[in-house]
Backbone bond lengths (Angstrom), bond angles and torsions (degrees), N, CA, C in turn:
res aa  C-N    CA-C-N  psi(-1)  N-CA   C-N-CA  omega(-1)  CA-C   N-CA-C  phi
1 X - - - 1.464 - - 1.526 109.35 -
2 X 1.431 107.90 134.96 1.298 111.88 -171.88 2.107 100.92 -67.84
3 X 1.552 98.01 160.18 1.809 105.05 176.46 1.327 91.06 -72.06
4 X 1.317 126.81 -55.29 1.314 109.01 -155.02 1.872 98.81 -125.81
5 X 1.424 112.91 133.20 1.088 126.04 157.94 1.756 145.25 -95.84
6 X 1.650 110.81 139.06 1.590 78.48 161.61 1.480 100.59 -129.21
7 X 1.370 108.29 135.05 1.834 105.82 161.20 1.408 104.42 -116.63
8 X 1.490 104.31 168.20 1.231 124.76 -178.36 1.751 103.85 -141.03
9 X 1.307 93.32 132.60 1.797 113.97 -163.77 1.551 95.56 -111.84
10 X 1.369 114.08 160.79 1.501 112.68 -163.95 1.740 86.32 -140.86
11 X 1.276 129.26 125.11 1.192 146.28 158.11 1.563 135.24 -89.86
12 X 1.531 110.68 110.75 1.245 105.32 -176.54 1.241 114.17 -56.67
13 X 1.878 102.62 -47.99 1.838 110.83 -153.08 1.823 100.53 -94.70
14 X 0.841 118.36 178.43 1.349 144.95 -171.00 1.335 113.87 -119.71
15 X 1.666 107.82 -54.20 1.867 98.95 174.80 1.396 110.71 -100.45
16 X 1.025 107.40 179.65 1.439 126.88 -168.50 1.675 120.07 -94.32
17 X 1.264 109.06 5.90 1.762 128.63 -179.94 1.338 107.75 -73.01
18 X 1.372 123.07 -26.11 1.604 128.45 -171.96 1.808 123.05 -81.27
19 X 0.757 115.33 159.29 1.827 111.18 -169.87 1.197 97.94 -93.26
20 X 1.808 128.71 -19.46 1.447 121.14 -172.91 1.466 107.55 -106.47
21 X 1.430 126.55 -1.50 1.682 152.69 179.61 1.711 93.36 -88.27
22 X 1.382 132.92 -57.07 1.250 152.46 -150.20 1.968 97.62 -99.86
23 X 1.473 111.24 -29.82 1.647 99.96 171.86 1.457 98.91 -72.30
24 X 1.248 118.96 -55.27 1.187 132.44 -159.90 1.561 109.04 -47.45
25 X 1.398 107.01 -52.98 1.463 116.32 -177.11 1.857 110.12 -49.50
26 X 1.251 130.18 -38.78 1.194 153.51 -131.58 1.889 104.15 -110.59
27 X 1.944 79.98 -43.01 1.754 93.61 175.88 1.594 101.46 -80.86
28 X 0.962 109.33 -9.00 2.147 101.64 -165.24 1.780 79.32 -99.40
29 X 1.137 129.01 -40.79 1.633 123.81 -174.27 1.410 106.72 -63.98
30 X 1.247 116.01 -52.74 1.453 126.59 -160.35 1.665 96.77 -73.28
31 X 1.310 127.76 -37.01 1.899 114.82 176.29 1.482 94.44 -84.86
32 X 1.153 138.33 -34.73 2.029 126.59 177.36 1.730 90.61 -44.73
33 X 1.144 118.02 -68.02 1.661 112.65 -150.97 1.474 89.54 -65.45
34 X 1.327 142.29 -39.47 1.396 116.13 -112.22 1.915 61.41 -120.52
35 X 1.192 121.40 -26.56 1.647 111.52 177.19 1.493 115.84 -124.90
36 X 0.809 108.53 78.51 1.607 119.05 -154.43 2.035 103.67 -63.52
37 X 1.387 104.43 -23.71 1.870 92.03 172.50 1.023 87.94 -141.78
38 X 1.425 104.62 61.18 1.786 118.42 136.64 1.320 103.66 -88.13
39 X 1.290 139.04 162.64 1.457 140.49 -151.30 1.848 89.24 -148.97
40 X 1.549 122.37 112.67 1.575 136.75 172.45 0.942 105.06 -149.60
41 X 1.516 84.66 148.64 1.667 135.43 -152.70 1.192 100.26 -125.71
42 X 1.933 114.13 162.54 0.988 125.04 177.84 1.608 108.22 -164.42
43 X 1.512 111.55 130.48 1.124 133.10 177.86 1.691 102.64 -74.83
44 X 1.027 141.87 103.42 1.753 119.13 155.91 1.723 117.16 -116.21
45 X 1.154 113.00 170.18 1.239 110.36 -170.03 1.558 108.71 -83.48
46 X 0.924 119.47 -35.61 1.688 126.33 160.92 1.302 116.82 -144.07
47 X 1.724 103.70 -167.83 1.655 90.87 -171.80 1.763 99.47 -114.11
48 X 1.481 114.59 136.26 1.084 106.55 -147.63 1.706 92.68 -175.91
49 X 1.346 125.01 140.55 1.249 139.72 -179.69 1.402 111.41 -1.79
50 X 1.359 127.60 -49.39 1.427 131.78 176.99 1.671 106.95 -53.64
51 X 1.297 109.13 -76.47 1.413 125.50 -172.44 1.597 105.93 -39.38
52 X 1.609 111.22 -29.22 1.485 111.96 -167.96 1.752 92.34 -76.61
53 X 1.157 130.66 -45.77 1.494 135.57 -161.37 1.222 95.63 -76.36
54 X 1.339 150.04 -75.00 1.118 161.48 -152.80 1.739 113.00 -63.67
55 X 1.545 98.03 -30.35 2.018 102.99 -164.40 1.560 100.57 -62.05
56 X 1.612 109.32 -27.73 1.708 94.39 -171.98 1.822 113.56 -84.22
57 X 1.264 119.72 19.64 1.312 125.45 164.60 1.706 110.92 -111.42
58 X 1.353 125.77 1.34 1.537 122.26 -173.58 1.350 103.75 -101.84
59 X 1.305 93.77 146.50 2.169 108.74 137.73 1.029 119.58 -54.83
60 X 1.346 115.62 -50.26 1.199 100.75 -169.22 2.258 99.71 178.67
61 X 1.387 128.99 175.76 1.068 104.75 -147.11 1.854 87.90 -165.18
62 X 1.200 138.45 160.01 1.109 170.48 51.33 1.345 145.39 49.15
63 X 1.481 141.01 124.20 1.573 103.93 158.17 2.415 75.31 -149.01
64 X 1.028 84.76 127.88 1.546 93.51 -170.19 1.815 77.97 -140.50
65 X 1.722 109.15 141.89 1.162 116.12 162.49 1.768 98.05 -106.68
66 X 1.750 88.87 152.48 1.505 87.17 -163.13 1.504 88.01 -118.48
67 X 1.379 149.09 -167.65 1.146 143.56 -154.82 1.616 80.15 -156.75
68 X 1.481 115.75 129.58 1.201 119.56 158.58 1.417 124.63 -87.50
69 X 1.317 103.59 170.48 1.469 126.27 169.47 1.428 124.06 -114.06
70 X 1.305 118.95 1.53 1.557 122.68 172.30 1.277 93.36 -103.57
71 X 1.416 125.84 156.51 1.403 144.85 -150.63 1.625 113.17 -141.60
72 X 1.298 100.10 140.05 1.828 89.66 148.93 1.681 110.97 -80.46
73 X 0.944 123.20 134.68 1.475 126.75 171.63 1.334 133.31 -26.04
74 X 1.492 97.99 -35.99 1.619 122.94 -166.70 1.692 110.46 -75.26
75 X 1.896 95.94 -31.55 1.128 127.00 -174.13 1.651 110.83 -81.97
76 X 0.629 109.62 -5.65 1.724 106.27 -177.91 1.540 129.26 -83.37
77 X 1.534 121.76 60.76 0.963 128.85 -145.97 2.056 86.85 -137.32
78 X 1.432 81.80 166.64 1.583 99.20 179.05 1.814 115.83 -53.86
79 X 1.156 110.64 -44.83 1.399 124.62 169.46 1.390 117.02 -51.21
80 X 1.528 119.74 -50.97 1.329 109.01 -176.72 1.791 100.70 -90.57
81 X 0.986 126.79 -14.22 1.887 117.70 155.18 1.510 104.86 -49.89
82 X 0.881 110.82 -78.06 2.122 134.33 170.26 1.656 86.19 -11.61
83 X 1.462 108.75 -83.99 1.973 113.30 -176.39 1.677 116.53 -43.55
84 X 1.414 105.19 -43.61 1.621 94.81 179.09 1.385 119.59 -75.33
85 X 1.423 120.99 -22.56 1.269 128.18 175.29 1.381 102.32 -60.37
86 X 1.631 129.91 -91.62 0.961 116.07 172.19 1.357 145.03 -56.46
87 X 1.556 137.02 46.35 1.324 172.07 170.02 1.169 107.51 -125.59
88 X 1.250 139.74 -30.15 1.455 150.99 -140.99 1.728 92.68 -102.39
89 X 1.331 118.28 -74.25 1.588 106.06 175.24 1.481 119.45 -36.60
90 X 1.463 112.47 -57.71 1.511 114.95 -170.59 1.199 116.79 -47.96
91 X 1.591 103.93 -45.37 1.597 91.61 -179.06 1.451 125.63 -105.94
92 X 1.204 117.85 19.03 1.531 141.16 150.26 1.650 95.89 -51.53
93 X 1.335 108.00 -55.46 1.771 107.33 -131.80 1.979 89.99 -98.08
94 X 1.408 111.61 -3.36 1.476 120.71 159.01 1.372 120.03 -81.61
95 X 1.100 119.63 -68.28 1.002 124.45 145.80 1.514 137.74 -3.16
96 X 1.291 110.27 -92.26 1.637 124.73 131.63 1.470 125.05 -7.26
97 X 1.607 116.07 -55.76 1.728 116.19 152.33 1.574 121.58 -64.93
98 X 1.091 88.43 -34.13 1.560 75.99 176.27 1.562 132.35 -86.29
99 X 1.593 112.13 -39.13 1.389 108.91 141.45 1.624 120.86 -24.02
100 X 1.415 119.40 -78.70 1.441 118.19 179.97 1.761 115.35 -47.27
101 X 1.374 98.12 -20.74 1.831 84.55 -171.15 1.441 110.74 -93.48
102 X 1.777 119.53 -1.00 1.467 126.03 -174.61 1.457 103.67 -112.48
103 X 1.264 112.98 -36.89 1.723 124.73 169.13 1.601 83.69 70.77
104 X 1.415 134.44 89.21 1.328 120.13 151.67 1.576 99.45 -95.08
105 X 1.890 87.21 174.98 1.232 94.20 -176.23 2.185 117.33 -103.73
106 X 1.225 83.77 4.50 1.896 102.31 168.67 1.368 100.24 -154.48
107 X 1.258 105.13 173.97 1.625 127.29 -177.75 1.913 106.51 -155.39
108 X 1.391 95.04 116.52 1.793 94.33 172.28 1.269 104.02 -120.23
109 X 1.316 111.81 142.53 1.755 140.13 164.85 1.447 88.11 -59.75
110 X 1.432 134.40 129.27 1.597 103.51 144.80 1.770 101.65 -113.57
111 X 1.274 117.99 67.93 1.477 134.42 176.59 1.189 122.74 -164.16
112 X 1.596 127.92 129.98 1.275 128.09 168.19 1.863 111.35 -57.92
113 X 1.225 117.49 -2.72 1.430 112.48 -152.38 1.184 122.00 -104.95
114 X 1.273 111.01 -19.48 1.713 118.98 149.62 1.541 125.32 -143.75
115 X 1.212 99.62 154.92 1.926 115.05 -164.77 1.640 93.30 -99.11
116 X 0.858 113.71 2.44 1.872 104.38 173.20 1.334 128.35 -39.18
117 X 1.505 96.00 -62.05 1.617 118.42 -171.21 1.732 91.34 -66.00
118 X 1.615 130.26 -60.00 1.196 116.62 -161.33 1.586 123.91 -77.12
119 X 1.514 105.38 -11.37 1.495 110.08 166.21 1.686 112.98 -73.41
120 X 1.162 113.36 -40.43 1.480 116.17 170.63 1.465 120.81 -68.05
121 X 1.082 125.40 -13.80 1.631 141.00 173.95 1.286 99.48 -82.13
122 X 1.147 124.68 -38.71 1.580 114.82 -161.90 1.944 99.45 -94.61
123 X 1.687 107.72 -38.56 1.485 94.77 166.83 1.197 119.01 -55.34
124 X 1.413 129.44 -14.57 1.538 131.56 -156.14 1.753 97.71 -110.46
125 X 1.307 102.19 -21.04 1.532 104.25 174.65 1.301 90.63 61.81
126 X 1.179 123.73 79.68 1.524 158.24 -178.25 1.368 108.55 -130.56
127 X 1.398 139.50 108.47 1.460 119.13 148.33 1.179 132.16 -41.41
128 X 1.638 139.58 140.80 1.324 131.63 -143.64 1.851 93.53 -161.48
129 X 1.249 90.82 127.74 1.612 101.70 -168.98 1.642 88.65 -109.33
130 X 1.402 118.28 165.83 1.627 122.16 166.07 1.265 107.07 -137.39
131 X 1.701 123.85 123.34 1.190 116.40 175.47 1.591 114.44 -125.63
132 X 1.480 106.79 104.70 1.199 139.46 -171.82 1.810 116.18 -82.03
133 X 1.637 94.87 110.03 1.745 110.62 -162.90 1.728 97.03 -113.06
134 X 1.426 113.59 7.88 1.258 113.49 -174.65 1.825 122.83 -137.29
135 X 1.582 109.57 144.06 1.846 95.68 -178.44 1.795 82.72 -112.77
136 X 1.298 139.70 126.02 1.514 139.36 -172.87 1.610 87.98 -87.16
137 X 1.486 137.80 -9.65 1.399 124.95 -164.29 1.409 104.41 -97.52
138 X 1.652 116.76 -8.09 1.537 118.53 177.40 1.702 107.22 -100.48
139 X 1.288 103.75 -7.66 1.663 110.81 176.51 1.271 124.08 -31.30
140 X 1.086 142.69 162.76 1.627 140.46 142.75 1.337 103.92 -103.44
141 X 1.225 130.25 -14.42 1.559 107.19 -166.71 1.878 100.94 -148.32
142 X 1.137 119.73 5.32 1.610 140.69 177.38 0.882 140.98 -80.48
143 X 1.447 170.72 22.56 1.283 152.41 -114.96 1.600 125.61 -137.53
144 X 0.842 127.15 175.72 1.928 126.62 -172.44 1.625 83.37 -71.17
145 X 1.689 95.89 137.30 1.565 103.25 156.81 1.326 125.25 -78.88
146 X 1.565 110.77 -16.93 1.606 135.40 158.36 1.347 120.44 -97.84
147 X 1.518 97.10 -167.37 1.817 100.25 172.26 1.808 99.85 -74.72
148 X 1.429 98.94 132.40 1.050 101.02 153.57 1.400 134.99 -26.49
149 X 1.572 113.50 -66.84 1.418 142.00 -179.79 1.676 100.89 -34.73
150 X 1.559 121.52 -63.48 1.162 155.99 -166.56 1.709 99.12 -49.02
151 X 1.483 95.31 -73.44 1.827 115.98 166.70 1.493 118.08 -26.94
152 X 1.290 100.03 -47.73 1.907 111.92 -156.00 1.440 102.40 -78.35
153 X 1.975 98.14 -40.35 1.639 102.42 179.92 1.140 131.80 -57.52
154 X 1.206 91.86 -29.68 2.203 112.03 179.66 1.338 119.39 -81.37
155 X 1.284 120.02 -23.60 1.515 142.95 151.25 1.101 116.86 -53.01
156 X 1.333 131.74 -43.79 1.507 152.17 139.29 1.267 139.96 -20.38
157 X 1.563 104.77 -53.72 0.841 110.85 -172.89 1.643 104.72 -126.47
158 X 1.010 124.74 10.78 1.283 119.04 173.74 1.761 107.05 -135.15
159 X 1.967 95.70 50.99 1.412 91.14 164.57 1.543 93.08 -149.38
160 X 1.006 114.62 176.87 1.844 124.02 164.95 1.457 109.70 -105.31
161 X 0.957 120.62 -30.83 1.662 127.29 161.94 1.351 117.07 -141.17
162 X 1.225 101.56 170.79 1.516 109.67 177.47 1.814 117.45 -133.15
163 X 0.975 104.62 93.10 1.317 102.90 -170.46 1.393 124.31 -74.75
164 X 1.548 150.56 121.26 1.187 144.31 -178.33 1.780 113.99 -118.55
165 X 1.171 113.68 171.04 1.569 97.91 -160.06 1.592 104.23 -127.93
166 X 1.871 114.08 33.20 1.534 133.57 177.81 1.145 122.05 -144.65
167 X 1.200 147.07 133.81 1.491 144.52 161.35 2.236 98.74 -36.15
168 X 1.016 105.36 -53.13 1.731 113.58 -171.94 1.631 111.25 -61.75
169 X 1.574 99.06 -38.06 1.315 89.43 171.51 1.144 107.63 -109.47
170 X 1.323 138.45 67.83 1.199 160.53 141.10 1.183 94.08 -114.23
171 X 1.459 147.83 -48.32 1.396 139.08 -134.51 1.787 78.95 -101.29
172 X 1.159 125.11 -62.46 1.576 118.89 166.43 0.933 126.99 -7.61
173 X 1.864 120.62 -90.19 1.532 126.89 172.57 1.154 104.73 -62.79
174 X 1.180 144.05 16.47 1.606 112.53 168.21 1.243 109.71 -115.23
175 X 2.203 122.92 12.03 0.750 126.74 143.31 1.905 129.16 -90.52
176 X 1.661 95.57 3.60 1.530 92.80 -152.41 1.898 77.26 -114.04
177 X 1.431 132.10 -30.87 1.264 132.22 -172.11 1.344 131.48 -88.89
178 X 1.262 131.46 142.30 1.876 132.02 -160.20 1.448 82.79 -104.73
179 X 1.338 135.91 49.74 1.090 121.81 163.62 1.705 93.89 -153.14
180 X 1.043 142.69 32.04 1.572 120.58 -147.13 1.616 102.33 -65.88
181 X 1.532 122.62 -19.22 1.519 113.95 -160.32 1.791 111.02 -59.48
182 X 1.578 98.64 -3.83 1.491 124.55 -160.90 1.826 117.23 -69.05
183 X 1.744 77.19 -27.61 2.111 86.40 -156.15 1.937 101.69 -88.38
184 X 1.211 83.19 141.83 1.896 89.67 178.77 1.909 83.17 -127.45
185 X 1.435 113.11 127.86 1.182 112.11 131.53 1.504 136.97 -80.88
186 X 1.691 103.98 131.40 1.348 117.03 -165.93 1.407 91.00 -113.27
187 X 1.169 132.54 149.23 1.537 138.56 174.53 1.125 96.96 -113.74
188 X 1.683 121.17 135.53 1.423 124.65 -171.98 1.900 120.88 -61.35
189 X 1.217 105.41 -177.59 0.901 100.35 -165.66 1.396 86.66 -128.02
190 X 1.270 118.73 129.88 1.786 121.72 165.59 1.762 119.36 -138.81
191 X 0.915 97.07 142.11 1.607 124.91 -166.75 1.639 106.47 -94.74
192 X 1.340 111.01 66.26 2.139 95.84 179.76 1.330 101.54 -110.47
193 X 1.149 134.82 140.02 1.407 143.16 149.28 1.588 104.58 -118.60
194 X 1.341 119.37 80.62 1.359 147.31 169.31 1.650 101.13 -64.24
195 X 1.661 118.70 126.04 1.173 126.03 163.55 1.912 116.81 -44.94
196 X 1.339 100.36 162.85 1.478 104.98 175.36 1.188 99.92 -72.64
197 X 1.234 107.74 135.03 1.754 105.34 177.26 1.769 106.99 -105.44
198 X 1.070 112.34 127.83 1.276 143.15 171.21 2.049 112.37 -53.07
199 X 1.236 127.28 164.71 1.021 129.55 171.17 1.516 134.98 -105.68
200 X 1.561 101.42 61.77 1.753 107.89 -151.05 1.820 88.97 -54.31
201 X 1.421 101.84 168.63 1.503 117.59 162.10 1.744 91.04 -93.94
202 X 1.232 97.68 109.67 1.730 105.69 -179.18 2.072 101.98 -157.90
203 X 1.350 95.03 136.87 1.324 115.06 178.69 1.886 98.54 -48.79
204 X 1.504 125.97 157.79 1.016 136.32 162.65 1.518 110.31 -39.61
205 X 1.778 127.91 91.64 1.027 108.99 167.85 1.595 118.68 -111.36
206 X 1.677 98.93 152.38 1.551 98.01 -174.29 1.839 94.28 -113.93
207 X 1.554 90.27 151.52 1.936 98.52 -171.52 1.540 110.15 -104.34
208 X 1.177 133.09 151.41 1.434 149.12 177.43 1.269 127.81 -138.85
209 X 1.300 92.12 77.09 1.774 114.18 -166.37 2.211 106.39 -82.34
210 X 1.415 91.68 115.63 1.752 102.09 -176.25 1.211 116.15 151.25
211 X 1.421 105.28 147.35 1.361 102.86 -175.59 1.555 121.27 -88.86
212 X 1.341 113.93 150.53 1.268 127.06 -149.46 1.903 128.78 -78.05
213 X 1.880 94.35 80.62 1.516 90.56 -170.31 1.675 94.79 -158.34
214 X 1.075 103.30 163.09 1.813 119.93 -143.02 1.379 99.43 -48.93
215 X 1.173 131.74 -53.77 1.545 148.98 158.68 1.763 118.15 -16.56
216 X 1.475 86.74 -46.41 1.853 77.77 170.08 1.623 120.50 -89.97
217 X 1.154 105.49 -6.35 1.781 111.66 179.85 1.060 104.74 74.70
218 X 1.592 153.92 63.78 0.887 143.93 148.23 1.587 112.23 -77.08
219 X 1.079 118.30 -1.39 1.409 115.38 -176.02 1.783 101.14 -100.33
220 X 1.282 93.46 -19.19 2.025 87.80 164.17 1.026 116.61 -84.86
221 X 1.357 119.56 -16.37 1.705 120.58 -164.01 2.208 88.25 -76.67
222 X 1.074 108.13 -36.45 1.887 123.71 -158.71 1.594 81.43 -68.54
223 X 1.317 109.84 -60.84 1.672 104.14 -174.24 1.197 130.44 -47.95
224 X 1.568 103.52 -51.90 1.566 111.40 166.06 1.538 113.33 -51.09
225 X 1.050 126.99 -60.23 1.292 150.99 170.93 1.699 104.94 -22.15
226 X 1.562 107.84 -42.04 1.405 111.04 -168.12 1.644 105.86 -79.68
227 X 1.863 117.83 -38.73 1.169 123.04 179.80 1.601 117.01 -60.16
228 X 1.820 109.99 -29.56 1.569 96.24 -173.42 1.017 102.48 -99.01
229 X 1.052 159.12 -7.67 1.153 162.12 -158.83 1.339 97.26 -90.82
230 X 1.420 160.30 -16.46 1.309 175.37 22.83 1.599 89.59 93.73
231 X 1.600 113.77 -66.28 1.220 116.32 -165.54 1.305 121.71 -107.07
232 X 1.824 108.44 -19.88 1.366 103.64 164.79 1.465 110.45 -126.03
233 X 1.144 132.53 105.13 1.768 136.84 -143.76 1.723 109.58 -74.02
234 X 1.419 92.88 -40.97 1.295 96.79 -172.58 1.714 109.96 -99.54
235 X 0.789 107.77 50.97 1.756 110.81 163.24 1.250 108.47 -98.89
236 X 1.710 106.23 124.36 1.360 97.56 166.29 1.799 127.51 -109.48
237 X 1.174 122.53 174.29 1.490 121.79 179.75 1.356 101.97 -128.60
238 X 1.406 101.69 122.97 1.538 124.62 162.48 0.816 128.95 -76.66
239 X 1.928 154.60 96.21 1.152 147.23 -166.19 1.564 105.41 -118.42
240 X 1.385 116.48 117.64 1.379 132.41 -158.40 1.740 89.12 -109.25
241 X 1.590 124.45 136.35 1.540 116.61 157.24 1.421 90.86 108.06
242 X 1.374 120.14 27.77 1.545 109.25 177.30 1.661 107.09 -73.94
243 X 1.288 114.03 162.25 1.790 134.83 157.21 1.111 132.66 -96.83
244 X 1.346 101.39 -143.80 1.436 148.11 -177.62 1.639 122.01 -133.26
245 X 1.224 102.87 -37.70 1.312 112.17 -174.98 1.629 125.68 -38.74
246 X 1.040 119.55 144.22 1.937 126.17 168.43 1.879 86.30 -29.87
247 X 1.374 119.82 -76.36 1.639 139.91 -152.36 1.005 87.18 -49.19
248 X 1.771 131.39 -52.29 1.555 126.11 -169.11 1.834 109.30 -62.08
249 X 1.160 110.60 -32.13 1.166 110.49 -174.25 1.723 113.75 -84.46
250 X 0.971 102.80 -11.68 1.736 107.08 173.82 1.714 115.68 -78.80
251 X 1.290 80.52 -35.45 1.490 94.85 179.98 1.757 130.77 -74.51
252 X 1.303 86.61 -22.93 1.629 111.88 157.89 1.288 107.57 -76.22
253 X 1.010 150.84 -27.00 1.734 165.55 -160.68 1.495 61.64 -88.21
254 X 1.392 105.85 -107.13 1.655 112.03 -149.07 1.544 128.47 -29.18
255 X 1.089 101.42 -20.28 1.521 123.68 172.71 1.500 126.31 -63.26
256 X 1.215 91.53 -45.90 1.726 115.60 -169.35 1.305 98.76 -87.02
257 X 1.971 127.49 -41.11 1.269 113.37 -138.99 1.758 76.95 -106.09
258 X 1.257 129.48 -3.93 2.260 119.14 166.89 1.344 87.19 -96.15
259 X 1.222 141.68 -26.44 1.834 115.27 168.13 1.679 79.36 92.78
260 X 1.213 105.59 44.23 1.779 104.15 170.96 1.802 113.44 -92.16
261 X 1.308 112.53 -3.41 1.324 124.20 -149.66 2.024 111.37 -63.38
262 X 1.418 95.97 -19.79 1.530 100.87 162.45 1.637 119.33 -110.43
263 X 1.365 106.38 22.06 1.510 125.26 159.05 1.368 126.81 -103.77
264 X 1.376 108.29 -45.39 1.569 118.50 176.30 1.585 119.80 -77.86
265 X 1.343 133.53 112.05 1.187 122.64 150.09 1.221 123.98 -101.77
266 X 1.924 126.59 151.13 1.213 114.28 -161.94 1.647 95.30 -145.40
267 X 1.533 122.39 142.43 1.163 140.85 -150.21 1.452 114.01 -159.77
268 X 2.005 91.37 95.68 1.554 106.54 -178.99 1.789 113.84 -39.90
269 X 1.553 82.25 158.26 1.712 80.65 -178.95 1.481 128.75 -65.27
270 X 1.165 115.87 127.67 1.751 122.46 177.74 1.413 108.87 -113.47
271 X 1.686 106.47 173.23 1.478 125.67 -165.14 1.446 76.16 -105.56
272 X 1.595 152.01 -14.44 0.946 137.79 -175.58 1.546 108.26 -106.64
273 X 0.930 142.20 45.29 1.675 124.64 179.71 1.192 141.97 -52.78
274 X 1.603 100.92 -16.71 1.315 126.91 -178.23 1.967 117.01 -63.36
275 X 1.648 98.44 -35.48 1.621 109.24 -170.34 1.080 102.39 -70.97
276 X 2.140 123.34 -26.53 1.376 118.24 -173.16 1.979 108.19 -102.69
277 X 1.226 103.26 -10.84 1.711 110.59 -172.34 1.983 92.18 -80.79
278 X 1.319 107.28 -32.48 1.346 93.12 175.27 1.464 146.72 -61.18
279 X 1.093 109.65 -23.32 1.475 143.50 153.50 1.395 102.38 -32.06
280 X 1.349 118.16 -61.41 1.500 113.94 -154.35 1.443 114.43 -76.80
281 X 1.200 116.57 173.15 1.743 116.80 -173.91 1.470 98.94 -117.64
282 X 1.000 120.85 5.17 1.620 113.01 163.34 2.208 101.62 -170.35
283 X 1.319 93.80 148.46 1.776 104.51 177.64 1.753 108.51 -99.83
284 X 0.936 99.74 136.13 1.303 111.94 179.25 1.695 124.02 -121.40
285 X 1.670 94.58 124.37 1.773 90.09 -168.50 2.041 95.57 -108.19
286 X 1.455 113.67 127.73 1.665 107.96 154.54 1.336 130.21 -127.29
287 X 1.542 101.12 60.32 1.439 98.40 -146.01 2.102 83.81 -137.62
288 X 1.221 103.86 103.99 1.813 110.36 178.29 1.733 100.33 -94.09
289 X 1.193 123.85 17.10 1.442 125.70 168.22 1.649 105.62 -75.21
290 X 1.560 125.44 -59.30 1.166 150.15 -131.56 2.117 84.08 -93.64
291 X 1.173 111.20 119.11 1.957 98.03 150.48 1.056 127.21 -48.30
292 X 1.308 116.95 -61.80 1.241 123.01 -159.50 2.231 110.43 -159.50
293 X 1.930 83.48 68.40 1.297 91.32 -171.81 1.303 133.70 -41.28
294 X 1.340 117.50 134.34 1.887 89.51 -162.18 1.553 96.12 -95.17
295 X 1.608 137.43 21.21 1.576 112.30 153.84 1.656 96.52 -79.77
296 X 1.068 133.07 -0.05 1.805 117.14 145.82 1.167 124.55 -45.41
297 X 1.446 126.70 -70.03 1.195 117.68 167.66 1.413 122.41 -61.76
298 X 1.512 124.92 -28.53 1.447 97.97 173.29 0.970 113.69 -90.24
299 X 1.642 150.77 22.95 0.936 159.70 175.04 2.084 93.86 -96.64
300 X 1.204 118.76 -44.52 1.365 105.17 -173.03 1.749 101.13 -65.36
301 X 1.453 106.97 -56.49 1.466 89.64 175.39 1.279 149.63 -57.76
């Protein structure tokens, strides 16, 4: 291993609400301390809550919009291929400058959701790692903007490894990939120093740490929610990462129309989740999008 490194990480998201926005943050902290003149970079799509947390561990940093390839479903039509295509050069060929003007010595995707960063790594003859926080075939609302088949191959072949963050999704791609000798599971890395939690006199509550969209299942957690509550009345559910969204507002429907409204509490999204996830007496994940969600691990700690 070289003394001194530089990588450069490529970011889909912008805020800090996401489990693969929030590894990332944790993974760029956790090699600063542990490699202190290692030299990282970061691609993001704008500048925006992430970039603010993350800038005091970089060299230096980015804001390239990248054009995805995961979809809403509804969306998967010739037109929005047509849009990523032409988006797709521009920010290749940014990209591409900027690679050449930092000269690292790797480059990781940390997203299933766009091939930008790793098509430009490989023109640059860059080593290019991929670290994959997502299965799009367990989605509710996700999907290849292409053939799948097509997707998986380019993943394939335009990485040196493939990193995943589960034994399952390891066991996954190494049925879905023409490369499997490729995949290392890495188990995330998370950073909580959660307050002492106190012993409120409080009904059995369970916590639901994520932000609020079909993918994390918060709308199963409401359902379930409706069956026990039948037998145990006073259980409550904590839902941390609330919005604005259409999904947020359905979910209020569901709320109102099981008469859950002195069961459910709900708590816009924070950079702190930890002061309100502590509260609860157990974490709850319903979300088969995510490998290996990391409010799992901060839920064990």
């Amino acid at each position: 291993m070289k003394t001194d490194m530089k990588i450069l990480f490529f970011s889909h998201g912008k805020r800090a609400n996401g489990g693969a926005e929030r590894c990332l943050l944790d993974l760029v902290k956790g090699l600063k301390q542990a490699r202190e003149s290692w030299e990282i970079y970061v691609v993001f799509p704008a500048k925006d809550e992430l970039w603010e947390m993350t800038r005091p561990y970089l060299s230096g940093y980015a804001f390239i919009r990248q054009p995805w390839w995961l979809v809403r479903p509804k969306k998967r039509n010739w037109r929005k291929r047509l849009l990523f295509n032409l988006k797709k050069s521009p920010a290749i060929r940014k990209t591409r400058d900027y690679i050449r003007e930092i000269k690292p010595d790797i480059t990781i995707t940390n997203t299933l959701a766009t091939p930008i960063g790793a098509i430009a790594s490989q023109a640059e003859n860059i080593p290019h790692d991929w670290f994959i926080h997502e299965i799009p075939e367990l989605a509710r609302n996700l999907t290849y903007l292409f053939c799948e088949g097509s997707c998986l191959e380019k993943i394939s072949s335009l990485s040196q490894r493939i990193l995943v963050p589960s034994d399952f999704a390891g066991k996954y791609y190494t049925n879905k990939l023409s490369s499997p000798e490729k995949i290392d599971v890495v188990y995330q890395s998370v950073e909580v120093n959660p307050p002492k939690r106190t012993e409120p006199d409080q009904s059995f509550t369970i916590g639901m740490l994520g932000n609020f969209e079909p993918n994390k299942g918060q709308h199963i957690a409401i359902e379930a929610l409706r069956e026990v509550v039948k037998k145990y009345p006073d259980t409550r559910l904590l839902l941390i990462g609330g919005n604005n969204s259409r999904y947020a507002q359905e979910l209020e429907k569901r709320i109102t129309e099981y008469n859950l409204r002195q069961n459910v509490s709900i708590v816009a999204h924070t950079v702190h989740p930890h002061d309100y996830l502590i509260q609860a007496d157990a974490a709850l994940v319903c979300s088969g999008f995510e490998c290996f969600g990391r409010v799992i691990v901060e839920g064990l700690k």
